[in-house]
Short mmCIF file of the C-alpha atoms (twelve columns), coordinates in Angstrom:
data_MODEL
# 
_entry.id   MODEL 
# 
loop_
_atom_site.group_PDB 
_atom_site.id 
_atom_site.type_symbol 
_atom_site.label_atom_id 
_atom_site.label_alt_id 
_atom_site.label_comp_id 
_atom_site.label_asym_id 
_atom_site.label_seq_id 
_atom_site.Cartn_x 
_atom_site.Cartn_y 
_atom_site.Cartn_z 
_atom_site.pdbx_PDB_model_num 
ATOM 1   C CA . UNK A 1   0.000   0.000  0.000   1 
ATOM 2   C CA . UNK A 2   1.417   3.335  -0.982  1 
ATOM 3   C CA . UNK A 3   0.869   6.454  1.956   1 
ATOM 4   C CA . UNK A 4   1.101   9.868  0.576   1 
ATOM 5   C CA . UNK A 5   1.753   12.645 3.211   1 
ATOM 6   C CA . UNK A 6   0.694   16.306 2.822   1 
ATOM 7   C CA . UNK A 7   3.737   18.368 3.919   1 
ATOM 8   C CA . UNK A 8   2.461   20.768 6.058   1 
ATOM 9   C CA . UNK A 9   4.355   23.798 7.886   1 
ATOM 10  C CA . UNK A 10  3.917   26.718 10.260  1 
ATOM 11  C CA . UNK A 11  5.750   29.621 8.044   1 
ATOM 12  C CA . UNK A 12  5.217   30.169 4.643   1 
ATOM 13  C CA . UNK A 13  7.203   32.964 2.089   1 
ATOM 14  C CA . UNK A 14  4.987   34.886 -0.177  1 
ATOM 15  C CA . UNK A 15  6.380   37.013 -2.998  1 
ATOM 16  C CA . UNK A 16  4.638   40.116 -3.569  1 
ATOM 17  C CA . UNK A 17  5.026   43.149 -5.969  1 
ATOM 18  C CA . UNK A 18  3.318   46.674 -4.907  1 
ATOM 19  C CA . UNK A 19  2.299   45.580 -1.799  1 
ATOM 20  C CA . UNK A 20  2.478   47.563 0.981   1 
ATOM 21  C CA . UNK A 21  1.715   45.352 4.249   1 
ATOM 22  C CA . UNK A 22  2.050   48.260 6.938   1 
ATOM 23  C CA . UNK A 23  -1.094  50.448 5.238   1 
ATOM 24  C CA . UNK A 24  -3.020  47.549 4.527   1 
ATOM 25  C CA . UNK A 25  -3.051  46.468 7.881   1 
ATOM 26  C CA . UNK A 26  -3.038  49.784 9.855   1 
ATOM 27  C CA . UNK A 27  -6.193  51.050 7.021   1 
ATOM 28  C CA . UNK A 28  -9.288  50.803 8.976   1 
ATOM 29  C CA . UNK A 29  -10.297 47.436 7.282   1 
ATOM 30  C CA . UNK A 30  -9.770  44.876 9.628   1 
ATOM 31  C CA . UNK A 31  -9.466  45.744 13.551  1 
ATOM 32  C CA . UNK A 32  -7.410  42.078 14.400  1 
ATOM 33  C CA . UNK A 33  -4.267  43.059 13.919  1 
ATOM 34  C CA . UNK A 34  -1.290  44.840 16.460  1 
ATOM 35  C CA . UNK A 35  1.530   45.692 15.399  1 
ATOM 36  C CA . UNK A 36  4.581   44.270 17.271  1 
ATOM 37  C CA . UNK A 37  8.341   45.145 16.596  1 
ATOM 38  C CA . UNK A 38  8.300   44.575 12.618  1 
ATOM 39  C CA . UNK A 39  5.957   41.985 13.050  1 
ATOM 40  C CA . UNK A 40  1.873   41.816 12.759  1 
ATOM 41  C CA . UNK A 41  -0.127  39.705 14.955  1 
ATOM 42  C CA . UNK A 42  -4.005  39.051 14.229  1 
ATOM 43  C CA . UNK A 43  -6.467  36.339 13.751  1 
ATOM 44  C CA . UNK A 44  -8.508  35.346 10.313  1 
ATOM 45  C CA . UNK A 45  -11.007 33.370 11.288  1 
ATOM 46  C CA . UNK A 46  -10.149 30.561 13.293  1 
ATOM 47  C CA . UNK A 47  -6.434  30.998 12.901  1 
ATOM 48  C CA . UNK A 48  -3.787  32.904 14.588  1 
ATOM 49  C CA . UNK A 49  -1.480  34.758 12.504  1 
ATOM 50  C CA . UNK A 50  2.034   36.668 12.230  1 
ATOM 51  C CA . UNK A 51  2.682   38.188 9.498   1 
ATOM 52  C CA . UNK A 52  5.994   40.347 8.336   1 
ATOM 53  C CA . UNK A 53  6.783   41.915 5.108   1 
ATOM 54  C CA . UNK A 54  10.123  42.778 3.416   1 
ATOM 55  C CA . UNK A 55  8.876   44.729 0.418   1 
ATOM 56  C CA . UNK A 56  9.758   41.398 -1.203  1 
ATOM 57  C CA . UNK A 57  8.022   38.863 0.607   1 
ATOM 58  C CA . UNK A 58  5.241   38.561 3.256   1 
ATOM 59  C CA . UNK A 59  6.398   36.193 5.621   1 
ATOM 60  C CA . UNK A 60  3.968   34.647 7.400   1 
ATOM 61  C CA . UNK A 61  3.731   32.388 10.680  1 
ATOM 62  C CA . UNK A 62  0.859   30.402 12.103  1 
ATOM 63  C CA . UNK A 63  0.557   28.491 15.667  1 
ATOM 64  C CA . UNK A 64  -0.913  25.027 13.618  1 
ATOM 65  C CA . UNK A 65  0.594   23.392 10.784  1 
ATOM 66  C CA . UNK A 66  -0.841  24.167 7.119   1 
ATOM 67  C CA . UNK A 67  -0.933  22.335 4.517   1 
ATOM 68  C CA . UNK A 68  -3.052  24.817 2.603   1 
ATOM 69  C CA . UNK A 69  -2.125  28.489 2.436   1 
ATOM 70  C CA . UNK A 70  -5.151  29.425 -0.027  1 
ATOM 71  C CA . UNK A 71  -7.247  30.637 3.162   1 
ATOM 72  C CA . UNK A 72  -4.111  33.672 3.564   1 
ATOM 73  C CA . UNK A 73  -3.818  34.264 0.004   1 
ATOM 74  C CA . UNK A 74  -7.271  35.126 -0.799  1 
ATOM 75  C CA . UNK A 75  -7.575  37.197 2.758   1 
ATOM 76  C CA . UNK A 76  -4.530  39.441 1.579   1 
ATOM 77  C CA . UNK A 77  -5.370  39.211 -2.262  1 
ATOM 78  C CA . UNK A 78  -2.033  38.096 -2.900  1 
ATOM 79  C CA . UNK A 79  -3.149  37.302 -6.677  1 
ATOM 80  C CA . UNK A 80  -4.766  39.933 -7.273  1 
ATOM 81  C CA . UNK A 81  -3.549  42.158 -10.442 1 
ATOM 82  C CA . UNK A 82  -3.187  45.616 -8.783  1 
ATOM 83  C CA . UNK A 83  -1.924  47.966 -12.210 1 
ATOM 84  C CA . UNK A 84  -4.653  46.353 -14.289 1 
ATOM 85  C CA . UNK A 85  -7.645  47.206 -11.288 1 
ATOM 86  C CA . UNK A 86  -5.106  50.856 -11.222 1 
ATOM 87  C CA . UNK A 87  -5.520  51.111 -15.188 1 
ATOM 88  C CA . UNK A 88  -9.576  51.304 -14.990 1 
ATOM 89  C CA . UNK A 89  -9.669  54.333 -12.471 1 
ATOM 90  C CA . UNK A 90  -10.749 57.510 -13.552 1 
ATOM 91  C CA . UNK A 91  -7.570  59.809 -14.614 1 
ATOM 92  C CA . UNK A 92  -8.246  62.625 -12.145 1 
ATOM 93  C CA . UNK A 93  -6.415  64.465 -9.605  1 
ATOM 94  C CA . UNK A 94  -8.336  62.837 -6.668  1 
ATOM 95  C CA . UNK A 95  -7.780  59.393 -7.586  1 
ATOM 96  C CA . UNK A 96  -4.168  60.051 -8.778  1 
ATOM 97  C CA . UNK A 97  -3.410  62.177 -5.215  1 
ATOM 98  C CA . UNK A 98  -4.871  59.079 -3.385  1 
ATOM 99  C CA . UNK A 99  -3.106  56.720 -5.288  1 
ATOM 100 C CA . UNK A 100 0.275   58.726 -4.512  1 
ATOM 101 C CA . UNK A 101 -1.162  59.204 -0.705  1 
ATOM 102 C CA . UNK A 102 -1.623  55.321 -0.528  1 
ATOM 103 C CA . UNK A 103 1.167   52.873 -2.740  1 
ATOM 104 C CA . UNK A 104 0.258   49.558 -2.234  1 
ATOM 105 C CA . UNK A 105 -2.560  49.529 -0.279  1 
ATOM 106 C CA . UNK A 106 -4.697  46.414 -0.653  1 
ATOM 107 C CA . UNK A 107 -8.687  45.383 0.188   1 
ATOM 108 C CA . UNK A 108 -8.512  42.848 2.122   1 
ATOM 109 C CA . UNK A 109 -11.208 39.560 2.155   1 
ATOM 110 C CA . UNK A 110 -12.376 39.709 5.181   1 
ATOM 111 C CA . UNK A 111 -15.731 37.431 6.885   1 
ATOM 112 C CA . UNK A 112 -18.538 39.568 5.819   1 
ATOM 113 C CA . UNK A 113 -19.851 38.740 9.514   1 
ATOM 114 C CA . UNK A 114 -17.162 39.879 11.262  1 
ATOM 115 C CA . UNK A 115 -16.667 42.693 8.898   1 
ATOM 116 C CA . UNK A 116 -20.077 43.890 9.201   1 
ATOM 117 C CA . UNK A 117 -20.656 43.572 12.941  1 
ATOM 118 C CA . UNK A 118 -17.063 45.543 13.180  1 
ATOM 119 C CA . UNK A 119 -18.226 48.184 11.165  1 
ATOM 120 C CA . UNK A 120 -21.864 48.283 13.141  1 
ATOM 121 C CA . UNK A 121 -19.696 48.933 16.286  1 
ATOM 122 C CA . UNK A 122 -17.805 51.495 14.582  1 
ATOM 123 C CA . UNK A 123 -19.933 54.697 14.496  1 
ATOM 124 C CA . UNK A 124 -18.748 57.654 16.046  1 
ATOM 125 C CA . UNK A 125 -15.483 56.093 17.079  1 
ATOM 126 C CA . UNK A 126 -12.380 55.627 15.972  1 
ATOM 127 C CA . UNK A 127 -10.125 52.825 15.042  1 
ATOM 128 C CA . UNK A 128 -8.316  52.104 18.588  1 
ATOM 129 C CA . UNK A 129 -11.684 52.422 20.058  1 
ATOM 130 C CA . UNK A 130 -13.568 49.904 17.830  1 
ATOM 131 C CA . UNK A 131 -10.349 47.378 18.298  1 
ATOM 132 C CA . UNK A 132 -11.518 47.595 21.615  1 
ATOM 133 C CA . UNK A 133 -14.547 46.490 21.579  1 
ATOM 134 C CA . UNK A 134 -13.877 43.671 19.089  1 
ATOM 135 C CA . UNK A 135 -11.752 42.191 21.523  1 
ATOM 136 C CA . UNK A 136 -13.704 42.180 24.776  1 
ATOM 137 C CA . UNK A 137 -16.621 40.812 22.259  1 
ATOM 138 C CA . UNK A 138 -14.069 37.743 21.697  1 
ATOM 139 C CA . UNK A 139 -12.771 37.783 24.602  1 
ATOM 140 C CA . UNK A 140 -16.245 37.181 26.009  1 
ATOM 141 C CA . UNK A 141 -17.962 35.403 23.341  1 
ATOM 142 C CA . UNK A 142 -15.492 34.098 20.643  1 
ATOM 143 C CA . UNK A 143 -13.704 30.478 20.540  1 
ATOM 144 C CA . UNK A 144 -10.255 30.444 22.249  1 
ATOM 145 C CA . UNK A 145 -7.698  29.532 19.440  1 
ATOM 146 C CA . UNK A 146 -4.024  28.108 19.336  1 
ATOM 147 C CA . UNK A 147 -1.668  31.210 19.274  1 
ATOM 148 C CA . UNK A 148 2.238   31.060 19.599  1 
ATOM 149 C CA . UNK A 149 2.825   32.230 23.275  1 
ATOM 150 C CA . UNK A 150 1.627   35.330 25.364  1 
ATOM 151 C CA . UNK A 151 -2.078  36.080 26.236  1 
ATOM 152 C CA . UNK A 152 -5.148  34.171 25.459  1 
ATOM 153 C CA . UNK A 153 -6.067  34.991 21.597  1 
ATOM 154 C CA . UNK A 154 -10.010 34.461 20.589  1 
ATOM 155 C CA . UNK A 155 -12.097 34.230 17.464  1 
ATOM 156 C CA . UNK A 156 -14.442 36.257 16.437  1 
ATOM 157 C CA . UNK A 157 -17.980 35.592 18.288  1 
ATOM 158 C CA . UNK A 158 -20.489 33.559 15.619  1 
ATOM 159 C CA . UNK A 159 -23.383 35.073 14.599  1 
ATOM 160 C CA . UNK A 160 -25.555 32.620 16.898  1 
ATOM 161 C CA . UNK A 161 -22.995 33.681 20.335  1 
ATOM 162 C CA . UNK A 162 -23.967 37.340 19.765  1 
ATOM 163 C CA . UNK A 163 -27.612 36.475 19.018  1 
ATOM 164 C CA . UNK A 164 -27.798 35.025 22.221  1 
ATOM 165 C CA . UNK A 165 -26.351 37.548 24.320  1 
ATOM 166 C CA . UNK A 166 -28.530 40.040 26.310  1 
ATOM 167 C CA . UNK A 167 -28.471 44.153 25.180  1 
ATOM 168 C CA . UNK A 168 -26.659 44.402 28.874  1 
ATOM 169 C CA . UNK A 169 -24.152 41.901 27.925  1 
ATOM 170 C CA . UNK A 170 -23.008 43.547 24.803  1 
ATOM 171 C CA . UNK A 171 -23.058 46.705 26.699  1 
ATOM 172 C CA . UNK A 172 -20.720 45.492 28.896  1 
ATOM 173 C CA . UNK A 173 -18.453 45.025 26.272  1 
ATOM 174 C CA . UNK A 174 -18.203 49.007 25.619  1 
ATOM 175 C CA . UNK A 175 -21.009 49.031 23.232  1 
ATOM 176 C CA . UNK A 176 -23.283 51.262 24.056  1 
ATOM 177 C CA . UNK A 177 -26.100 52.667 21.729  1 
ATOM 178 C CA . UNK A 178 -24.161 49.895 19.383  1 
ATOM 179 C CA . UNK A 179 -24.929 46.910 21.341  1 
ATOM 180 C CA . UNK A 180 -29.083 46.735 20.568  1 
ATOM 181 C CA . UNK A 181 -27.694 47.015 16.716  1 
ATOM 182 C CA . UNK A 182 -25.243 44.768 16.771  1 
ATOM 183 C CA . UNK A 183 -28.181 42.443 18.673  1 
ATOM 184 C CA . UNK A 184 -30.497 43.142 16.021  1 
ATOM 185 C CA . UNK A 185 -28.495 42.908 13.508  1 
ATOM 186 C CA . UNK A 186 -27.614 38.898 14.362  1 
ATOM 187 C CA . UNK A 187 -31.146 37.795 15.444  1 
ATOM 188 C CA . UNK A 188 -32.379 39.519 12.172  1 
ATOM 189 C CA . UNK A 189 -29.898 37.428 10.399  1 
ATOM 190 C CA . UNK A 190 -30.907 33.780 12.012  1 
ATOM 191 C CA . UNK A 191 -34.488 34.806 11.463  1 
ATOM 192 C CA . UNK A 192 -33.740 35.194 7.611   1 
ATOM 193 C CA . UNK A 193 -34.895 38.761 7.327   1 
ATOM 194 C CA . UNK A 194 -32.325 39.339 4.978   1 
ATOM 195 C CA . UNK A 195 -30.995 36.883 2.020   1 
ATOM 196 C CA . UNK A 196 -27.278 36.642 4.437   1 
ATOM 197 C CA . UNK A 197 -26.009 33.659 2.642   1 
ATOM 198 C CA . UNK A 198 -26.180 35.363 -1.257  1 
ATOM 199 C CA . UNK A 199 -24.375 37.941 -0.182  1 
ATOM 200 C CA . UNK A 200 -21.266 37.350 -1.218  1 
ATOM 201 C CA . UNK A 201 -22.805 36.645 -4.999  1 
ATOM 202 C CA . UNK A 202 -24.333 39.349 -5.175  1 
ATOM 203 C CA . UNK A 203 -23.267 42.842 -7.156  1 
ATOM 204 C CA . UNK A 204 -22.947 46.004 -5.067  1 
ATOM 205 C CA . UNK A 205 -26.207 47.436 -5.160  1 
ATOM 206 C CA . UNK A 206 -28.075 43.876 -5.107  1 
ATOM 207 C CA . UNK A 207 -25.827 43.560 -1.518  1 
ATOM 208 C CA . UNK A 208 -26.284 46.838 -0.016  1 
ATOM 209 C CA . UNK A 209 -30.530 46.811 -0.770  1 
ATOM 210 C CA . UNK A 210 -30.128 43.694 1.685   1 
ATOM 211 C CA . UNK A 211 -27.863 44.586 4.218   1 
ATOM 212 C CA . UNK A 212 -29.577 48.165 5.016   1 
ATOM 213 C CA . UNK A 213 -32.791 45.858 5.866   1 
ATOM 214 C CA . UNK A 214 -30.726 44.898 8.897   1 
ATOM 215 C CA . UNK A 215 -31.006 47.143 12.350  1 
ATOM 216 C CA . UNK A 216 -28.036 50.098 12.215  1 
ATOM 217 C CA . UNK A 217 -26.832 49.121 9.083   1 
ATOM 218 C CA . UNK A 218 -27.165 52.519 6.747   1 
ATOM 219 C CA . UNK A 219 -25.638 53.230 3.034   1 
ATOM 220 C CA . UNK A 220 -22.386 53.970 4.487   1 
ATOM 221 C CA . UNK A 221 -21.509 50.662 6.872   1 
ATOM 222 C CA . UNK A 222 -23.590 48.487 4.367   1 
ATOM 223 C CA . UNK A 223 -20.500 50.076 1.363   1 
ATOM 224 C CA . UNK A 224 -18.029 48.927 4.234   1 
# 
C-alpha cells in the first residue's frame, strides 16, 4: 500500500510586488491586527497569525501546521492584479493624489460577519476604540484559538454567540447605543430577514438593498 503525506508547515514565504503590508493592515479594514516590533499579529477566522513583510516577501507564521495556504492568500489578495484594477480608475487628480497618498494599499477579504458587525460597532469612534470592543466581544464570546505564546487569543464571536447575548451583555463590552444594533443585527440574520447567505454573490447594489434591511446598518456601513 502506498501512503502519501501532505507536507504541512507553520511559516510560509509569499512574494509580492506593490504591496504595501504596513497600510493595509493599519487602514481601517480589519481591527485584528497589532503591530509588534516589525511583526503583525491578528487572527482570520479561526487561525492565529504573524505576518511580516520585506517589500519582497510577506512572511507569514501560524501556531498550527498548514498544509493549505489558499485561506491567507485570498484574505490578503495576494493574486490579485493591482496595475490592471489601477488602469480602470478615472484619470483625475483625486484618484491620482490618493493613489500617490496610498502605494500599495490592498482590500482585504475579510468574513462579511465579522466585517459587518465591526463596522456596526464602529460609528462615532475611531479605530483604537472599535479594536476595543472587538476584543472584549471575543474575549467574552469568541472560541479560544491556538496562538504562539503570550495572552489568550479568541475568534471572532459567531453570529448565533452574539444572538444570544442580552443588550446588557453587549453593553458590557463598551457598546453602548451599538450593542441593541449589533443584537439586532444577528437575530435579524438567524431569522432570515435578509438573504445573508447570497451575499457574497451578489453585485454592489443587489448587496447593499439587503444589508440596510438589517437594524443600524445605513448606506455607508452596508459600502463597508
Amino acid at each position: 500500500m502506498i501512503e502519501y503525506y501532505i507536507l504541512q508547515s507553520k511559516t510560509k514565504k509569499f512574494l509580492i510586488s506593490d504591496y504595501n503590508l504596513d497600510a493595509t493592515l493599519s487602514s481601517g479594514q480589519s481591527f485584528r491586527w497589532e503591530k509588534i516590533g516589525k511583526d503583525w499579529e491578528g487572527v482570520i477566522g479561526q487561525q492565529w497569525i504573524k505576518l511580516r513583510s520585506d517589500h519582497q516577501y510577506i512572511i507569514a507564521e501560524t501556531a498550527i501546521p498548514q498544509h493549505n495556504w489558499e485561506w491567507l492568500k485570498k484574505y490578503l489578495q495576494l493574486d490579485f492584479n493591482l496595475n490592471q484594477a489601477i488602469e480602470s480608475f478615472p484619470d483625475d487628480k483625486p484618484i491620482k493624489n490618493a493613489l500617490n497618498a496610498t502605494p500599495g494599499l490592498r482590500l482585504l477579504r475579510q468574513d462579511y460577519w465579522e466585517t459587518l458587525a465591526a463596522f456596526i460597532l464602529s460609528a462615532t469612534k475611531q479605530i483604537v476604540q472599535i479594536q476595543q470592543m472587538v476584543s472584549l466581544l471575543s474575549k467574552r464570546y469568541g472560541k479560544q484559538i491556538v496562538a504562539n505564546g503570550g495572552s489568550p487569543v479568541f475568534a471572532f464571536p459567531t453570529i448565533q454567540a452574539i444572538a444570544d447575548c442580552t443588550e446588557k451583555e453587549l453593553r458590557a463590552c463598551k457598546l453602548g447605543f451599538r450593542a441593541p444594533n449589533l443584537l439586532a443585527a444577528a437575530r435579524d440574520i438567524l431569522n432570515n430577514k435578509i438573504n445573508w447567505q447570497q451575499i457574497p454573490l451578489m453585485d454592489t447594489t443587489e448587496a447593499r438593498k439587503e444589508l440596510i434591511k438589517l437594524s443600524g446598518v445605513g448606506q455607508k456601513i452596508a459600502d463597508c
